[in-house]
Backbone as a printed PyTorch tensor [residue, N CA C, xyz], in Angstrom:
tensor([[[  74.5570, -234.3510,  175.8650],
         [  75.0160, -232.9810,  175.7380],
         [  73.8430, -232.0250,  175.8350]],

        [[  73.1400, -232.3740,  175.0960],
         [  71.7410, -231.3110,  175.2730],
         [  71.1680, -231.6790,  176.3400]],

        [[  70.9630, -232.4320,  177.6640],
         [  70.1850, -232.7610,  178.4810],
         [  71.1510, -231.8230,  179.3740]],

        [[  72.3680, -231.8360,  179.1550],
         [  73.5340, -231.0780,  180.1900],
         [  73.5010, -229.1690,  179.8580]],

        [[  73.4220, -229.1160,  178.4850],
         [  73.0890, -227.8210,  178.3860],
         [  71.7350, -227.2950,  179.0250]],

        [[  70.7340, -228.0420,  178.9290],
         [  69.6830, -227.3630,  179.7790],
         [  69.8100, -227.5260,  181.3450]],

        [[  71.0700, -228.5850,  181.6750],
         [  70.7410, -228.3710,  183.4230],
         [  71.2850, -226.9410,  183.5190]],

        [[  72.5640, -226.9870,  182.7170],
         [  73.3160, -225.8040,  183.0750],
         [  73.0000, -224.9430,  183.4060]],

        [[  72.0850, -224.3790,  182.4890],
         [  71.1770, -222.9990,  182.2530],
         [  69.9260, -222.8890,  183.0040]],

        [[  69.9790, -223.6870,  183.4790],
         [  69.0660, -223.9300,  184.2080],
         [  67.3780, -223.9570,  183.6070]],

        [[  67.3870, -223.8370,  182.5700],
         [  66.2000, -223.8460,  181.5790],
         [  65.9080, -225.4410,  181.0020]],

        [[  64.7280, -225.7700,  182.1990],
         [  64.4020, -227.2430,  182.2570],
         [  63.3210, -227.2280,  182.9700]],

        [[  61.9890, -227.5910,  182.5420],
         [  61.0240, -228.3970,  183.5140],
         [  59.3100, -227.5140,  183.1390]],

        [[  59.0850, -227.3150,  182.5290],
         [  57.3870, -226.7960,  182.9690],
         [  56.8400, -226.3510,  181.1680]],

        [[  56.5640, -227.0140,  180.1890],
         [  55.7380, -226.2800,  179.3640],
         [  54.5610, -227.1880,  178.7050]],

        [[  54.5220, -226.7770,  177.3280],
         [  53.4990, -227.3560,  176.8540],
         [  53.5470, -228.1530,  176.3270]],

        [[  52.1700, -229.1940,  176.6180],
         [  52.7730, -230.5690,  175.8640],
         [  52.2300, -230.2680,  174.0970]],

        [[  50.8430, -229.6260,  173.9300],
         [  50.4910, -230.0660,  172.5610],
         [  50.6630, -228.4630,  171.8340]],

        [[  51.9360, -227.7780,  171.3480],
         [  52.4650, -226.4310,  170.3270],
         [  52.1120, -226.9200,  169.3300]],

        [[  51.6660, -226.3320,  169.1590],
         [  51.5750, -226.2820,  166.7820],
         [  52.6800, -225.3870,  166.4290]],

        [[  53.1780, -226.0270,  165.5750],
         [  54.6050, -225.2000,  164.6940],
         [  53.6750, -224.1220,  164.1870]],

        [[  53.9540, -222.7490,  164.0730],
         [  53.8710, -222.3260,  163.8760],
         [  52.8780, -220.6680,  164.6060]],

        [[  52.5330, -221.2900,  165.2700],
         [  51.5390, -220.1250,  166.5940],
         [  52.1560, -220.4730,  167.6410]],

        [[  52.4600, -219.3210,  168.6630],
         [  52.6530, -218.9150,  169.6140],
         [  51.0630, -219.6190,  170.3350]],

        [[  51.8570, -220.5970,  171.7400],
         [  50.1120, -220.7300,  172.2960],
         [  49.8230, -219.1290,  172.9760]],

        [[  48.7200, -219.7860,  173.6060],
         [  47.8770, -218.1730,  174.9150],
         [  49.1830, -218.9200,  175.7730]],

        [[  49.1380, -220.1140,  176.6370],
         [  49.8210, -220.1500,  178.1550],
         [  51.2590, -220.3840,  177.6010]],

        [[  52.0930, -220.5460,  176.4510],
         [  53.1680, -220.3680,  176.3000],
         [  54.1600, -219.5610,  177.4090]],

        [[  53.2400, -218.2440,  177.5750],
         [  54.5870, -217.4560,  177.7100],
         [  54.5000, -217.9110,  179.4490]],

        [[  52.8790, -217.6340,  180.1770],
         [  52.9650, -217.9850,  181.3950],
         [  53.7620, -219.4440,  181.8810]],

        [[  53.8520, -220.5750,  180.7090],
         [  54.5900, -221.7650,  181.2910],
         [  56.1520, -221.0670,  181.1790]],

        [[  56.5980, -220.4320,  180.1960],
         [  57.8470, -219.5970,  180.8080],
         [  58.2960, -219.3920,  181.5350]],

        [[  57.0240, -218.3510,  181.8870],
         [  57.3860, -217.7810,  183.4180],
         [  57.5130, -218.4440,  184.4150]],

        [[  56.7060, -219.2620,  184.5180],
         [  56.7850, -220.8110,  185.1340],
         [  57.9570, -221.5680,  185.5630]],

        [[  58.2680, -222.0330,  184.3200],
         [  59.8340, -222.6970,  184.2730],
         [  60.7350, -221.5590,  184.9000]],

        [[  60.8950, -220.6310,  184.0060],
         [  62.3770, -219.4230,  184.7970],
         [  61.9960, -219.7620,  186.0960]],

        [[  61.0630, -219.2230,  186.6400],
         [  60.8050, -218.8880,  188.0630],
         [  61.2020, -219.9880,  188.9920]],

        [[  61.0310, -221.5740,  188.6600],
         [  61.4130, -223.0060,  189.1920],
         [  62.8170, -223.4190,  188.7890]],

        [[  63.5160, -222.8240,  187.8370],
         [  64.6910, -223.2660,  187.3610],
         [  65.6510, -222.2910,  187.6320]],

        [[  65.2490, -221.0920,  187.2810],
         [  66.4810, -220.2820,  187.3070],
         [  66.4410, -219.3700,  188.6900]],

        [[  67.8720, -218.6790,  189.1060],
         [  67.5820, -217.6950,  190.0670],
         [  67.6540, -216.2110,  189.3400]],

        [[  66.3420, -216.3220,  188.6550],
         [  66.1930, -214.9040,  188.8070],
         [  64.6950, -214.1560,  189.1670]],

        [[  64.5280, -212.8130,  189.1810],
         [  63.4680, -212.2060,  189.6740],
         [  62.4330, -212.2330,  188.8010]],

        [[  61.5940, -211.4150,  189.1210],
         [  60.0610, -211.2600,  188.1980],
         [  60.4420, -210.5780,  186.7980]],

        [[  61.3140, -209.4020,  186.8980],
         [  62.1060, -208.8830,  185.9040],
         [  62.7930, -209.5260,  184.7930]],

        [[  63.4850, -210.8540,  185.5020],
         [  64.6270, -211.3370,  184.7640],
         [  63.7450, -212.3690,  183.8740]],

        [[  62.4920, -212.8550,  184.5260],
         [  62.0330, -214.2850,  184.0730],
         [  61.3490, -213.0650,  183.1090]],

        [[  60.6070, -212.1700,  183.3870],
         [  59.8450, -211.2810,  181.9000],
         [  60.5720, -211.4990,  181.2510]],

        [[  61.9540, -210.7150,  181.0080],
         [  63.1260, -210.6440,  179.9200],
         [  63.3950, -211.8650,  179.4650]],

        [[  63.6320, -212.9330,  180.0100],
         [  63.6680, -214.1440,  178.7920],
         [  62.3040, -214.5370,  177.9360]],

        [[  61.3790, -214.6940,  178.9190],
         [  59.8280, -214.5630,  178.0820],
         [  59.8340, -213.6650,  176.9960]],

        [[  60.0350, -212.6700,  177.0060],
         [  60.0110, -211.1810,  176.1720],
         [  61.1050, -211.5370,  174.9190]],

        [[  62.1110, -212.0100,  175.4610],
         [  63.3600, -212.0710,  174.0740],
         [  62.8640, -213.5610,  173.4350]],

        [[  62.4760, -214.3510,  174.2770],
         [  62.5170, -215.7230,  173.9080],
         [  60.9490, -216.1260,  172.5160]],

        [[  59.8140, -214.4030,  172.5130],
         [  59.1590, -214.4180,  171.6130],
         [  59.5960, -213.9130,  170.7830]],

        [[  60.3070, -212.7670,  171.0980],
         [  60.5460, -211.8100,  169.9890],
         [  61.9870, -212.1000,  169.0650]],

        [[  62.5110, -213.0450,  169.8480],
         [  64.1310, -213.4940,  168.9890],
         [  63.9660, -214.5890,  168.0720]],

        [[  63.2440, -215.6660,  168.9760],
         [  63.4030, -216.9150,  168.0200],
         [  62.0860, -217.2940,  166.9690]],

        [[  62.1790, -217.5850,  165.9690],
         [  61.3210, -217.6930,  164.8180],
         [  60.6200, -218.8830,  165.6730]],

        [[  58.9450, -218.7730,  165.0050],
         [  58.1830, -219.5730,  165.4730],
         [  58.5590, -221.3540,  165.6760]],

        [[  59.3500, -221.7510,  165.1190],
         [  59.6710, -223.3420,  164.9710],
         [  60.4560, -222.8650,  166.3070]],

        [[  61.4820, -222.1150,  166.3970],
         [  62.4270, -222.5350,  167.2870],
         [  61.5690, -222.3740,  168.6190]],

        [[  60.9500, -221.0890,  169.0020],
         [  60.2800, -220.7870,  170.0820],
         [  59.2500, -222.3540,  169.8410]],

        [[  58.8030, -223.2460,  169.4920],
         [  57.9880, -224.1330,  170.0070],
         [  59.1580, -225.3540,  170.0950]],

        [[  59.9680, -225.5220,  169.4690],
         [  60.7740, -226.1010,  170.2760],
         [  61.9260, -225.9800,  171.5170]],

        [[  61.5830, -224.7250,  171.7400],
         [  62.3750, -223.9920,  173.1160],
         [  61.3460, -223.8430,  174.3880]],

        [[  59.7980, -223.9080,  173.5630],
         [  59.2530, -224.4490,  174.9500],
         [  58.6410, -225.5600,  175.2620]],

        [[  58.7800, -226.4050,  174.2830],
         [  58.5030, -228.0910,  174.6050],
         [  59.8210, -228.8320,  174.8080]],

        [[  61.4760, -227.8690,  174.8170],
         [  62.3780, -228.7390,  175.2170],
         [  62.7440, -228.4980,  176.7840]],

        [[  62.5330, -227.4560,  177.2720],
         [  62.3980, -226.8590,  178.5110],
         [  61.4830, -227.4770,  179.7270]],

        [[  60.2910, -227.7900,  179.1030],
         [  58.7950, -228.3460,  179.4070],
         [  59.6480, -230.1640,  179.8850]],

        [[  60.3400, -230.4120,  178.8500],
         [  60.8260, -231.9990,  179.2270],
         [  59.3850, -232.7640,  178.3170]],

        [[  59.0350, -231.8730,  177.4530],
         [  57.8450, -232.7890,  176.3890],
         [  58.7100, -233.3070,  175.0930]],

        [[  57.6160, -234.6070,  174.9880],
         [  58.6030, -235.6850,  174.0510],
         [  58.4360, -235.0390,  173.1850]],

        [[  57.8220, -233.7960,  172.7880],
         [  57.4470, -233.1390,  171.5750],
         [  58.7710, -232.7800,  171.0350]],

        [[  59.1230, -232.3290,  172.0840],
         [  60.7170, -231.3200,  171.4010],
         [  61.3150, -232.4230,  170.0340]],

        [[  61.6050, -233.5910,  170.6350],
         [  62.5490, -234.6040,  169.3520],
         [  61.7200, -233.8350,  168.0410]],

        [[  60.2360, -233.8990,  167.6790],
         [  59.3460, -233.4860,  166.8210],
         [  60.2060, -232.1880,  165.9760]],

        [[  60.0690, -230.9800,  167.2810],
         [  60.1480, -230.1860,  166.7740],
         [  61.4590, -229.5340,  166.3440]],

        [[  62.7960, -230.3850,  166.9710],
         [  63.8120, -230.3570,  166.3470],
         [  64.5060, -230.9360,  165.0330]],

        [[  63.2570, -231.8100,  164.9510],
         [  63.4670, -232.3280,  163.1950],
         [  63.3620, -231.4530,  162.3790]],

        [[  62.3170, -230.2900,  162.2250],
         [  61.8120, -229.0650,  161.7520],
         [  62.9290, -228.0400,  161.7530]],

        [[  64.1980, -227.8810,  162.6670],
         [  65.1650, -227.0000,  162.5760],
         [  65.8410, -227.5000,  162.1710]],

        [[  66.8060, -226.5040,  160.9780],
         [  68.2640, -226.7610,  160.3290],
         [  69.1330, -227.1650,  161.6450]],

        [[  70.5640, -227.5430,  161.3640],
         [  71.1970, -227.2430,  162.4370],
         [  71.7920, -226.1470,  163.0470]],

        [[  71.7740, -224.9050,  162.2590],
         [  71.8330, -223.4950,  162.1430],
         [  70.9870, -223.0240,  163.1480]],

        [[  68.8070, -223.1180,  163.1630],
         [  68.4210, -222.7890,  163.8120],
         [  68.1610, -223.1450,  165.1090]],

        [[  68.6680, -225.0440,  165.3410],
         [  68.9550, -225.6400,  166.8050],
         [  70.2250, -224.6880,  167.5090]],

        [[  71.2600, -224.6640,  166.5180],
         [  72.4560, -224.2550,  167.1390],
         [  71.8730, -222.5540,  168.0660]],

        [[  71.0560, -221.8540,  166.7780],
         [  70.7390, -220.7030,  167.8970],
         [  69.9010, -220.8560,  168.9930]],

        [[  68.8500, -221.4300,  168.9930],
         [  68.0890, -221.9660,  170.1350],
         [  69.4340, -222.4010,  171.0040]],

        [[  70.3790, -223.3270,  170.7750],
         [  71.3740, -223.6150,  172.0690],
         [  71.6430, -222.1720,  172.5220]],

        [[  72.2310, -221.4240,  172.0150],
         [  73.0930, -219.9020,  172.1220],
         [  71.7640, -219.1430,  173.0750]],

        [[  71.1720, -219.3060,  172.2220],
         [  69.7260, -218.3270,  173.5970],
         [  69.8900, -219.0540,  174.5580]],

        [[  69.7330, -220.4780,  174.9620],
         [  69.2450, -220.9040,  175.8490],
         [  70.6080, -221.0740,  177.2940]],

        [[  71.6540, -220.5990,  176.4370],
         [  73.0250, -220.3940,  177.3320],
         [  72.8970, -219.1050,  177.4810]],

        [[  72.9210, -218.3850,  176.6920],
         [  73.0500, -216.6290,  176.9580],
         [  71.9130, -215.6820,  177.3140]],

        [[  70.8780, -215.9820,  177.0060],
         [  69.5780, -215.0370,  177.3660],
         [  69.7620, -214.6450,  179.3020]],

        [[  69.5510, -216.2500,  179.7550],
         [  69.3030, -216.1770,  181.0640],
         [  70.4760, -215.0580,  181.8670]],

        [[  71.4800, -215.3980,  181.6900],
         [  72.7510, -214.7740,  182.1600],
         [  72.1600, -213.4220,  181.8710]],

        [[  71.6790, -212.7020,  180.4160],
         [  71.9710, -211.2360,  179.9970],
         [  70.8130, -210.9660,  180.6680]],

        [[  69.5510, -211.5690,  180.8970],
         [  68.1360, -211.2810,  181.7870],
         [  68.9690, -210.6760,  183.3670]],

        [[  69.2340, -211.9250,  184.1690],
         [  69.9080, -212.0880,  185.5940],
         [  70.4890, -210.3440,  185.1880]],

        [[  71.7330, -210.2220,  184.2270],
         [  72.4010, -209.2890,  184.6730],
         [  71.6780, -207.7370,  184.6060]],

        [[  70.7260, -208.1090,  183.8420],
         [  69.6800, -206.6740,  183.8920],
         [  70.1160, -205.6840,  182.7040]]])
C-alpha cells in the first residue's frame, strides 16, 4: 500500500541517504527538487511549492521521513518508527495532496 501510494503521487526516487531526526539537511530541499522534477509533471514553480510546504508543514521527524521515503532509502522504515500513526497518516495526506494543490497553482 505505501509503495502504491508513492507511485501514485508520483513522489518516489532521489534523496538522502544519512537525515538526522531532527535538522533539516543543506541538500534536502535540492534532492526535492530533484525527485519532483523526475517524478512528477510539474514545473519549476510547482516542484518549489512542494519543497516550500513540504518544510514548512511537516514537523521535523516527518519531513526526514518524507525525504528518505521518496529517496527509496532504507532509512525511511527508521524513521517511521519515530511517527505516531497520526503523524505517518499526515505525511500520507501531504504526499497525496500537496503535489496536485502545487500542479494546480
Amino acid at each position: 500500500m505505501f509503495k502504491q501510494v508513492l507511485k501514485s503521487t508520483g513522489v518516489a526516487a532521489v534523496f538522502v541517504c544519512a537525515l538526522m531526526v531532527g535538522a533539516v539537511q543543506a541538500g534536502d530541499r535540492d534532492t526535492v527538487l530533484e525527485s519532483c522534477r523526475a517524478n512528477l509533471q510539474l514545473d519549476e514553480a510547482g516542484c518549489a511549492c512542494v519543497a516550500d510546504r513540504s518544510e514548512s508543514e511537516l514537523s521535523e521527524t516527518q519531513y526526514a521521513f518524507f525525504v528518505s521515503s521518496v529517496s527509496g532509502d532504507a532509512a525511511a522504515n527508521s524513521f517511521a518508527s519515530k511517527l505516531s500513526g497520526d503523524e505517518a497518516m499526515e505525511v500520507m495526506t501531504f504526499m497525496t495532496t500537496v503535489p496536485t494543490a502545487c500542479k494546480a497553482g
